[in-house]
Structure formats: C-alpha cells, structure tokens
N, C-alpha and C positions, 0 to 999 in steps of 0.2 A: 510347331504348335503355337498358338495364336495366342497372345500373351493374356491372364486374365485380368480384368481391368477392375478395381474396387472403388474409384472415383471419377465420377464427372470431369474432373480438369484433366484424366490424359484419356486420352480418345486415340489409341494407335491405327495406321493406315494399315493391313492389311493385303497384297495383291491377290489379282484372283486365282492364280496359280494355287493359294494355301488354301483358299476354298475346297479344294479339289478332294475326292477320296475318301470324304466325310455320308453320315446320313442326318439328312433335315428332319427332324420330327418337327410335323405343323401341326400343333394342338387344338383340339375337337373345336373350341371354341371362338378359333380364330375364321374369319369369315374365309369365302372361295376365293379363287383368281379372277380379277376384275379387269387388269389394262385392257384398254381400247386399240383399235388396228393406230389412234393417233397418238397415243401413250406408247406404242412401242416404235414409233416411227420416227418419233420424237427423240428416244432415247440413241436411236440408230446415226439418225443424223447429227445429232449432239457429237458423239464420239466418232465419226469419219470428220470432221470440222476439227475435233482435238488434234487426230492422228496427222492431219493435213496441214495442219498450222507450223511451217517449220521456223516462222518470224519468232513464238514464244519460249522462252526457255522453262514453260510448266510442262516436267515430264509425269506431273502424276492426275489423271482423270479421276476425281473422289465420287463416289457414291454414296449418298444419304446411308446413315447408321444401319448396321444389320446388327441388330440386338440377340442377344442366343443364353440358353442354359447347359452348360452340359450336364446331361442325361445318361452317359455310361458312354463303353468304349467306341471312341471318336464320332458319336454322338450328339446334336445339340436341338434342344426344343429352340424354334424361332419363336420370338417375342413380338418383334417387329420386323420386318424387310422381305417377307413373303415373296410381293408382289416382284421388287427388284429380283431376288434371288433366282425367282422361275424362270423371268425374263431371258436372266443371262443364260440359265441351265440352255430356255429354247435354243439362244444363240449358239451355244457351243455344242448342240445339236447338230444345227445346219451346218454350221462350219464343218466340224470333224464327223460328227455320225454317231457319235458316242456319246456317253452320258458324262459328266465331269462329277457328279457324284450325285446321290440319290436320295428320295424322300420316301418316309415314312407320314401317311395321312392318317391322324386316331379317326376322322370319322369314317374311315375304308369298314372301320368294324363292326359301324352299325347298318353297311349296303348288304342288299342279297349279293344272289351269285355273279353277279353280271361285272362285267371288269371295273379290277377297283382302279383311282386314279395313280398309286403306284405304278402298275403296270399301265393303264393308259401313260403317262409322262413317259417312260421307258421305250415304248414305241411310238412315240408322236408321229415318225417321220411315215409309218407303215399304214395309221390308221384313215378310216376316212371318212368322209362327211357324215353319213349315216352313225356309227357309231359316235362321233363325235357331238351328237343329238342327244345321247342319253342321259346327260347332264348338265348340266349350267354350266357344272366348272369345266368339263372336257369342251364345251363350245369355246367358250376364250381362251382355253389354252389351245387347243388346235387353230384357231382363228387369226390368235400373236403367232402362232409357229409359221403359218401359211405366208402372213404379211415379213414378216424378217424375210423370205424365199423373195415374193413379190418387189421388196424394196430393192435387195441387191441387183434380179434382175434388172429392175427400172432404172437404177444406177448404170448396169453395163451396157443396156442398151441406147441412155443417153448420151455414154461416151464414145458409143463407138459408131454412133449415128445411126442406127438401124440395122446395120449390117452383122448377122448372125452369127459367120464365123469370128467375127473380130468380137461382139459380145459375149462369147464363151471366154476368151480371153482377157478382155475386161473383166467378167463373172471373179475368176481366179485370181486376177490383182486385187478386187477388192477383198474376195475372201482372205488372203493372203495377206491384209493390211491390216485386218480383226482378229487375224491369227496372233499376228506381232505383239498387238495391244493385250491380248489374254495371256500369252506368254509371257510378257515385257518381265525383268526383274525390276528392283528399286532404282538399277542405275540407269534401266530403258524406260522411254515413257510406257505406260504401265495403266491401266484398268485397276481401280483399289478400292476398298470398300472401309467405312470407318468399324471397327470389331469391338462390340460391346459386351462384354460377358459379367454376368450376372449369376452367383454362388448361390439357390437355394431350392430348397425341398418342393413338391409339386405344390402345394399350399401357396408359399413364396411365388413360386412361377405364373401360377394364376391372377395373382396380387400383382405384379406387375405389368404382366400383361393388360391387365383392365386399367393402368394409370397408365403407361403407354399411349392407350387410344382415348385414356379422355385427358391427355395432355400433361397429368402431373408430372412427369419424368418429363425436364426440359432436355430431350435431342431434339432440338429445335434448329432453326434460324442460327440462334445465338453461338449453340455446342460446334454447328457445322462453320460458319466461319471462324470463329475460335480455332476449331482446329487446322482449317488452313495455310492460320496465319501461323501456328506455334508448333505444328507436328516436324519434326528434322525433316522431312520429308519433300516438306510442302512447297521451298522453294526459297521461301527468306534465308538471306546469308544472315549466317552465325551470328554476328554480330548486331545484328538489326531483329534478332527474334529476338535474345534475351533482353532488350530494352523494350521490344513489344509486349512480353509478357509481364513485365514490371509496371509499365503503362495501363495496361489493360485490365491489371488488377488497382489498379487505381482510379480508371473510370467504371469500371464497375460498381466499387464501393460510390462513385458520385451519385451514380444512378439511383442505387437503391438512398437515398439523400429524401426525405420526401419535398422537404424548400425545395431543391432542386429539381425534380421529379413536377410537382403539380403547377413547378411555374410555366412550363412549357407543355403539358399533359391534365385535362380535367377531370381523368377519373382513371380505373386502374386496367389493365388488361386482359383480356379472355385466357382461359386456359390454354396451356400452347405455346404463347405467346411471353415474351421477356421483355426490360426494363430497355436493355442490349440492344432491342431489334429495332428501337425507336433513332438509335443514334445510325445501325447500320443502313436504314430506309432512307434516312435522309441522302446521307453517302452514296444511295444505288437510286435517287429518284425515285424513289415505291411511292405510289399516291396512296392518300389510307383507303377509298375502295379496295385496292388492290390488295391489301396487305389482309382485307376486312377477309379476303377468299381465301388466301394463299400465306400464309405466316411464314414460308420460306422463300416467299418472293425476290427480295436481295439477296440470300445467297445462289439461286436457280440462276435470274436471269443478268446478276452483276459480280459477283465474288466470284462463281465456281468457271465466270467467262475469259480465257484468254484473253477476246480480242477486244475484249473493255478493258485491258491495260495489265500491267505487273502488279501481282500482289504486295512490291511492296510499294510505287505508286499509291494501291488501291488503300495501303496500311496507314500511307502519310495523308490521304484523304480524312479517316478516321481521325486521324488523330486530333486534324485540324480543324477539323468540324466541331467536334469535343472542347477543343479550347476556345473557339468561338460561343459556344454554348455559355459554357463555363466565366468564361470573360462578360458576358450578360447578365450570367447569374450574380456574379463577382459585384456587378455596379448598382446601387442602390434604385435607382432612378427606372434602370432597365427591369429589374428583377419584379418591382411593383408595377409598372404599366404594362408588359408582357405576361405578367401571373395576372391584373384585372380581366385583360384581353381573352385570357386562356379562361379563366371562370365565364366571361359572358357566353364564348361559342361553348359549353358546356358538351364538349366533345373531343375525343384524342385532336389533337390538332397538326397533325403531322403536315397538310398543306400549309400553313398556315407559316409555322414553324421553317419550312421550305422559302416559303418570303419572307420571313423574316432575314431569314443568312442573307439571302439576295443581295437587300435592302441595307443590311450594315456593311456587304461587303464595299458596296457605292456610296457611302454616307458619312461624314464625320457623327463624332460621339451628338453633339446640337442638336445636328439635323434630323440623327435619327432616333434622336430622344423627342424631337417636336415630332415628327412623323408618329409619334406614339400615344402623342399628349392629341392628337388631333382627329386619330380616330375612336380615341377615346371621348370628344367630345362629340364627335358625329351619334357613338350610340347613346351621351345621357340625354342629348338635347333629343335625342326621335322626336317625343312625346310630349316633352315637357322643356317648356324653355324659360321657365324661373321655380328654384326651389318652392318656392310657395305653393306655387302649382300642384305639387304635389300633395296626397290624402291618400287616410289608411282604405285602401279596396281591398278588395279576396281577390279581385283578377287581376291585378295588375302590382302584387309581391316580388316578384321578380323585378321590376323596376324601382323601386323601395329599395331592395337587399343592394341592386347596381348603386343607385345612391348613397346607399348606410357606409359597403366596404370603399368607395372614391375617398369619403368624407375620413373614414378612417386610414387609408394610404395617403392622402396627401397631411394629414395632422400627422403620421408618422414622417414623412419626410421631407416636411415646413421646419420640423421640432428638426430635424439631422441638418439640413442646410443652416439655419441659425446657430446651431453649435459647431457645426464643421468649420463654415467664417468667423467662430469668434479665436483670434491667436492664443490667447492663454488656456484654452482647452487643449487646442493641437490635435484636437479626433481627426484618426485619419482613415478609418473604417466607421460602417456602418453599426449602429448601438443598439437597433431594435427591427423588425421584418414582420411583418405581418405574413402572418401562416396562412397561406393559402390551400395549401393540405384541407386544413379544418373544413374550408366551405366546403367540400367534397365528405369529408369522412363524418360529418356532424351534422344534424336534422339544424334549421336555422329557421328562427319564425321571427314574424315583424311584434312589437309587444307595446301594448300602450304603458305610457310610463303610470301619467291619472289612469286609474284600473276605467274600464268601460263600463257604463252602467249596466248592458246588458249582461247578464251569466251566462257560463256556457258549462256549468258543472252537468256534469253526465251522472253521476250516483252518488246515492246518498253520502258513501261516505265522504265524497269530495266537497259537499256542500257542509258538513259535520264539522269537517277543518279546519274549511272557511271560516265557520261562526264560531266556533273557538281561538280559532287565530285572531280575527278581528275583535274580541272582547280583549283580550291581551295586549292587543294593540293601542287601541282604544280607552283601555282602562277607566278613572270616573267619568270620562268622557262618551259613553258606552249609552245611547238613547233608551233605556230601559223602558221609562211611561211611555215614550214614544212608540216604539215596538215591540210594548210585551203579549199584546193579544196577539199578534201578527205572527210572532215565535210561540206562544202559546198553540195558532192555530198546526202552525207549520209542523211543532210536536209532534203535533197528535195525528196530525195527517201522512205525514213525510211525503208529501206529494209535492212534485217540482215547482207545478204554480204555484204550489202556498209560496214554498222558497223563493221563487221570482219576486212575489211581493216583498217578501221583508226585505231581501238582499237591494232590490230598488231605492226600498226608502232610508235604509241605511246608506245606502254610497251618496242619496242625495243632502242626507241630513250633514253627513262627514264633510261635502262641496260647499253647502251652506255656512258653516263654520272657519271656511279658509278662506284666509281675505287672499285674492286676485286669485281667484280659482279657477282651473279652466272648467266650464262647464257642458254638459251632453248639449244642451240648446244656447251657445253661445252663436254670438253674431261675427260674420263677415269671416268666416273661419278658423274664428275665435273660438273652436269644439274640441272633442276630445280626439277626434280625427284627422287636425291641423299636422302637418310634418311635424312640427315642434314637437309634439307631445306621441312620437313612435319613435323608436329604436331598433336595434338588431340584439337579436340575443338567441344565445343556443335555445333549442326545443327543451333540454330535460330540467335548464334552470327557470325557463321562463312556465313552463307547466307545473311546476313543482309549489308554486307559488298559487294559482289559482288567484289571482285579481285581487290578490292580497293589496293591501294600501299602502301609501309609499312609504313608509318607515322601513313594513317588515319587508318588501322589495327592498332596499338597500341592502336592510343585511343579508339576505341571499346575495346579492351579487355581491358582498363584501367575500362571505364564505366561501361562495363558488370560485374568488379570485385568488383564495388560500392567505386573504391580510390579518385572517383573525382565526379564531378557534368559535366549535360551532358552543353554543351555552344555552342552549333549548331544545325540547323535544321537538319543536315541528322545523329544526335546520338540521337531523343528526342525516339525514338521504341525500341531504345536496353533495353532489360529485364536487371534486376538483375540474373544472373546465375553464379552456381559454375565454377572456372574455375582451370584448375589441378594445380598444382604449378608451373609443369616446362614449360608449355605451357603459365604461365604467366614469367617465368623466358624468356622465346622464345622473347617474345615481350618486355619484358624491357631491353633487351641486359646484362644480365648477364652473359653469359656463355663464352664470349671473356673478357679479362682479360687483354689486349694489352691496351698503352694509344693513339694508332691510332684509335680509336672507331670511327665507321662510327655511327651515332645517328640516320639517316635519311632512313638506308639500311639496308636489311638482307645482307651481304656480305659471300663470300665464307671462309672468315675467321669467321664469326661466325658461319658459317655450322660445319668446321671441330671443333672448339671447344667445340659446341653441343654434334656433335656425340663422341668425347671426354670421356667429361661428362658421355655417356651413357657407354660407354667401362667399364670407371670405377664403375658406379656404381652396373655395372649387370657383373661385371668380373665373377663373381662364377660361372654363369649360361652359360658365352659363352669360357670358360676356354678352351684352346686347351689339 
C-alpha cells in the first residue's frame, strides 16, 4: 500500500508494479484523454533511451506526480496524472494484453447505452476505428493505443533492416525490455511514479482538484526535482543527500528573501510557477520563453536526463550557482547596479541573469562591477545627456523614476564607501540597501515638490481638504480680501471652475510672498517643471496630500517616514511607507547648505543645490 503522504516535502517514488490491481476513479469534472500520437512517442522514446543507457547509474525513470484520493477499498479518485496513468495502462496493454488495473469514469453515468469508456479501455486492443469515432475520448485513446503498436514496430523494423522475420524478433526484444522496466523492483532500474495522496471528503476532493489545475498546489518544477535530489531512491549517495537537504532548505528560505528575490527578478511569478524554478532554469539553460510555456522545463529536458550528467554533478551545479547569486547579492556595489538593471528591463529576467553568471565567471570583482556601472550609463544617457535636461512630462516618467532611483543608489553607496574607508569606523558590511522590492510592489509617481499651479482635484471633497488644509497652513497669512468673493463664488457653486480660480490665485499669491520662488512662468527653466523641483515619492503619500504646500508636504513625508507621531486630523490616513532617502533629504531641506535657509519653501536655491547633488553623484554616468 502506497504510503500516504500529509506534506509537500516527502513526495515518495512509487514503482509501477504497486500501481497494479487497484480502480482509478476519474472525476466527472476532470477533462478527457488528450495525448497526441507525439506525446506518447515522446514518452516511449524517453524510457527505451533510459532502459538503454547502461553508462548511468540512474536506476529509477520518475514520472510527474499522480496525485489521488482514496475513495474506499483500493480505490483512488485521480486528482492529477490522468493523462500519464492511461498512457501506461495502453502500454501494458500492448505488452501483456491485459489490463494492469482499472478505471471507473463518473461521467460513464451520464452516456446512453452505447459503450461506456470503462468498457472501451478494457478492450482497446479488440475495438476498431469505427467505434473508436464515437467519442472524443475513445478517439485518442484508441489513436495512443495504435501508435505505442506503430512505434515498436518502427523500432524493429529499423533494426533489423527491413527484414520481416528478424523484425518479429527484434518486435519481442523490445517488448521484453519494457517488460523489465514495468516489472523492475527498487533495486532494478524501474519505471516510478511520484505518489501523492490526499485525505479528504468529496467536497475536499473537488477543492483540490480545481487548485491543481490552476496551479495552487505547487507539484511543480520545484516539487519534481526536489524529489530527485532527496528521495533514498533517487540515486545521491547517503551522504551527499542529507547535506543537500540542509542546503536546500536554506536556499529556499533565500529565495523567498524579497532583497534577494527582486534583485535579480522584476516582478513576481504566474501560478505554477516557484521562487525554486528560477535558480533551477539557470542550472538547465531554460530561456524564459521557454519556461513562459512549460514551468517543468528544467526538470523534463535537464534534471529527469541521464545523459546531461549525474544528479549529483547536476546537484553541485545548483549549488554553485546559488552561491554565485548569493555572493552578488552579498556585495553592496553588485546588489544595486543588478537590482537597477533588473527594474529598468521590467521583466523576469532569467536571460539576462544567465549573462550575468557568464560575465562574473570571466571577470574580476572591477571589472565586472564597471561592466555594470557602464551599462548602466548606456541606459541613462539614451535620451538625455545632462541632468538638466531633464523636465517633468507624462510621457517620459519612466526616465524621471530611472534617474530619481540612480540618484538615490549611488547617495546610498557614496555615503557606504566614505564610511567603509574611514579606519575608526571599521564597517565591514553594508549599513543600508535600497529595497528594490518596493519599485515593484508600490505604485511610484513623479511629485512636484513647489505644488503645480494647475489642480487635478477630481471631487468635491478633495478640493474641500485642500482649502481647509491650506488655511491651516497658511494661517494669518491666508489672502482673505484677496479671495473671498472667489470662495464665496466657489461656495455656492461647487463647480470645478469656480475652484480652479481660487485655487490658482492662491498658489500664485503664496509664490508671490517667497523670496527666490520657483515660479509657473519662470525663465530658462527656472519653472516648476525644472528637475530640481520633482522627486520620487510612493502614490498613496504623494495623493494623500493633494498639492498641499510645502510645509504640510513635509510633514507627511515626516509621518509617512514613522520620525514623528501623527498630531492632526488631515495626517491620521497616512500609511507607514518607505520613503527613498533623498526624496526624504527633498523635504527636510538638506541639500541647500546656505544659512539663508528658507524652512517654510522649496525655493529655487534649493532646486539648484538639489540638482547639484545629483551632478555629483551620478558624474560617472553623465561625464561629457
């Protein structure tokens, strides 16, 4: 009896002998038989290529998961492995002529009288073309039964060159060598399927069946080489599994790391798919089209293959790939020009990731940290080949956000190398990282620091806010005579224009009032859409604000940064969220150095000193 299994991590092998004598219930809801005459030719040839391999010392040929429930005595609903399961049944069909054991179909209950696919399967070998027409699923299961017939043939007549009587004889060796393989026990090589068994009531059964096929239940990629490498079975000597599984549970827990995870990875995986399968693709060459189709791609055409090497060869590949990773992730310098890299191609980047290894494997640490720094400069200059250059657009954010996170990964690791060189500190690791996660998991917009003259308040109540916020803010300074008919009319109308006016001639009267203001019509890019005067800042802090003015922007990005407690009603909704360093640098007026410090304004002397800042810290990249 097939051991049952209550956890993901032991996945026992199975032979197909313990299949045998049992009945398959395949549940109503589970689709028909589907392989192709190339799907089971595939399979055929696969395992004479095993049986034939006497260079490898893998005696066990694994089959993708058969998932099951037991349903009463020796009994099991299939979950998953339909399609394998039938397969083999045809084969040990053809071979012996007999059934190896049997299936129960629930939808047999809803056909008239005409043969249900129970009894078709049972005489596959009897029935023929004609009947084989009457349904979809007897056409492909008659069609796989035929071609299994057809392949062997074609095999014995290849070898025995055409010659009829010596192809009956050939015919018999090869059946006789798929005999071996279905019989094999654990100490012969052996035909084995991985045995999933799953304890619950029809409800339950259903319920996993439907996560099955849309991928929640990970027997994946990951599960099937996992078990490879770990089952007694699989081939690693003793000693060399139980440090693989100590290992393996250790880069797993790296994986799911998200620093680690989005530095090499710009977004997260389809269902199906694992953390796991990213390290195992690189290891099997999977390109990510390939992986985009087939989620078992590495263990199909690279793990479950003898003659792509020993699994434990294959193991010390993994490993070493891992600590290469790791050892990237490990270096400050690497960890931010590869996490930049990986946000700009805003896509898994499993090719990319592939030369990377290349690239460090032929490279001193230097070299292949310039190699990083270089095409990193290749994509800020595209467009632009002086910071100034740059202004706020709607089309061209994306280049903004490229320049905001540079500006802030090299002021992170300007500020480490200065501390790292100075002896009396003695840092001998990195003190700070920029969470490249975030760019991925958090909306990110470009934000004027002097609010924009124009509004973008979308309803009343946002505009309500606003002019309550700003009189708070504002305080006696609040243009009353100037705009009380204005807000008088606005009152009474609540209509957007009216708001457009007042809100206009307020933000112009507040510009008016600041000495070196930046202004909407200043000269020579001397406006409120100069670099200087934009930043980076999450969506839910920088909306929350509404074009507030810059005092009460401050302290939102004080709040949002968790330095203070919130002490008014219109800061009690701001989240705790990351905020980048220099866009917290932006709002505490660090970057003007002058003791004329304006406290209250983003002024055009803190623009220029900004963009300043940015000259220097990204000279490499904008170097004439």
């Amino acid at each position: 009896m097939p051991k049952i299994i209550h956890s993901q991590k032991e996945l026992p092998l199975v032979p197909f002998s313990e299949l045998k004598g049992k009945t398959y219930v395949i549940p109503y809801q589970q689709r028909g038989y589907k392989w192709t005459s190339s799907n089971v030719e595939e399979l055929l040839y696969d395992l004479r290529e095993f049986i034939e391999d006497t260079n490898s010392k893998k005696r066990i040929y694994c089959l993708q998961p058969l998932a099951i429930v037991p349903v009463g005595d020796n009994r099991y609903a299939v979950l998953d492995g339909q399609q394998r399961l039938t397969t083999l049944y045809l084969l040990h069909k053809y071979l012996y002529g007999c059934s190896p054991y049997e299936f129960d179909y629930e939808r047999d209950l809803d056909d008239d009288n005409t043969m249900t696919r129970t009894s078709f399967m049972a005489n596959i070998e009897t029935v023929g073309d004609e009947l084989a027409s009457i349904k979809i699923d007897f056409f492909y299961i008659h069609n796989a039964y035929k071609h299994i017939g057809k392949v062997f043939w074609d095999w014995a007549k290849k070898s025995s060159k055409g010659d009829d009587a010596a192809s009956n004889i050939e015919l018999d060796k090869y059946i006789n060598m798929f005999k071996d393989l279905l019989e094999g026990s654990k100490e012969d090589k052996s035909l084995q399927v991985i045995w999933y068994e799953v304890v619950g009531d029809n409800e339950k059964q259903h319920e996993i069946f439907s996560n099955l096929n849309s991928g929640k239940i990970p027997l994946t990629n990951t599960e099937l080489i996992k078990a490879l490498f770990l089952n007694r079975a699989s081939g690693l000597p003793a000693r060399e599994r139980e440090e693989a599984a100590a290992i393996f549970e250790q880069i797993e827990q790296q994986m799911q790391n998200d620093h680690f995870w989005y530095m090499f990875n710009a977004s997260e995986l389809r269902n199906g798919q694992t953390r796991m399968d990213f390290l195992f693709n690189l290891v099997a060459n999977c390109k990510q089209s390939d992986y985009e189709i087939d989620s078992r791609w590495s263990f199909r055409n690279y793990f479950s293959k003898p003659e792509k090497g020993s699994l434990s060869d294959k193991w010390k590949q993994v490993r070493h790939t891992f600590l290469r990773l790791k050892d990237m992730y490990d270096d400050i310098y690497c960890y931010h020009y590869i996490g930049f890299l990986t946000y700009n191609s805003n896509d898994n980047t499993l090719n990319s990731t592939s030369n990377l290894l290349k690239l460090s494997r032929k490279s001193t640490h230097s070299e292949f940290v310039g190699k990083l720094r270089a095409d990193i400069k290749v994509i800020l200059c595209k467009r632009h080949k002086k910071i100034e250059d740059y202004t706020y657009d709607q089309s061209k954010k994306k280049d903004l956000r490229l320049l905001f996170v540079m500006h802030n990964v090299e002021t992170i690791l300007q500020k480490y190398t200065l501390l790292h060189d100075n002896d009396k500190l003695q840092l001998q690791t990195s003190f700070e990282r920029f969470p490249f996660e975030l760019l991925h998991k958090q909306n990110w917009d470009i934000e004027h620091i002097a609010s924009n003259t124009d509004a973008d308040f979308k309803n009343p109540e946002d505009r309500e806010s606003w002019l309550e916020s700003i009189k708070i803010d504002l305080g006696d300074k609040y243009p009353s005579d100037l705009v009380s008919v204005l807000e008088a009319r606005y009152k009474k109308t609540k209509k957007k224009e009216d708001f457009n006016v007042l809100y206009k001639t307020i933000m112009r009267k507040c510009d008016d009032d600041i000495v070196d203001a930046i202004k909407d019509d200043g000269k020579d890019g001397k406006d409120k859409m100069q670099v200087g005067n934009i930043t980076l800042l999450d969506s839910h802090t920088n909306r929350s604000y509404h074009n507030a003015l810059f005092p009460r922007k401050r302290r939102y990005i004080i709040v949002a940064n968790g330095l203070t407690d919130i002490n008014d009603d219109f800061e009690k909704d701001i989240a705790k969220l990351y905020i980048p360093p220099c866009t917290l640098a932006v709002f505490t007026k660090a970057y003007y150095k002058g003791a004329d410090l304006t406290l209250n304004a983003w002024t055009q002397k803190d623009a220029d000193a900004y963009v300043k800042d940015m000259e220097q810290k990204l000279s490499y990249y904008y170097a004439n």
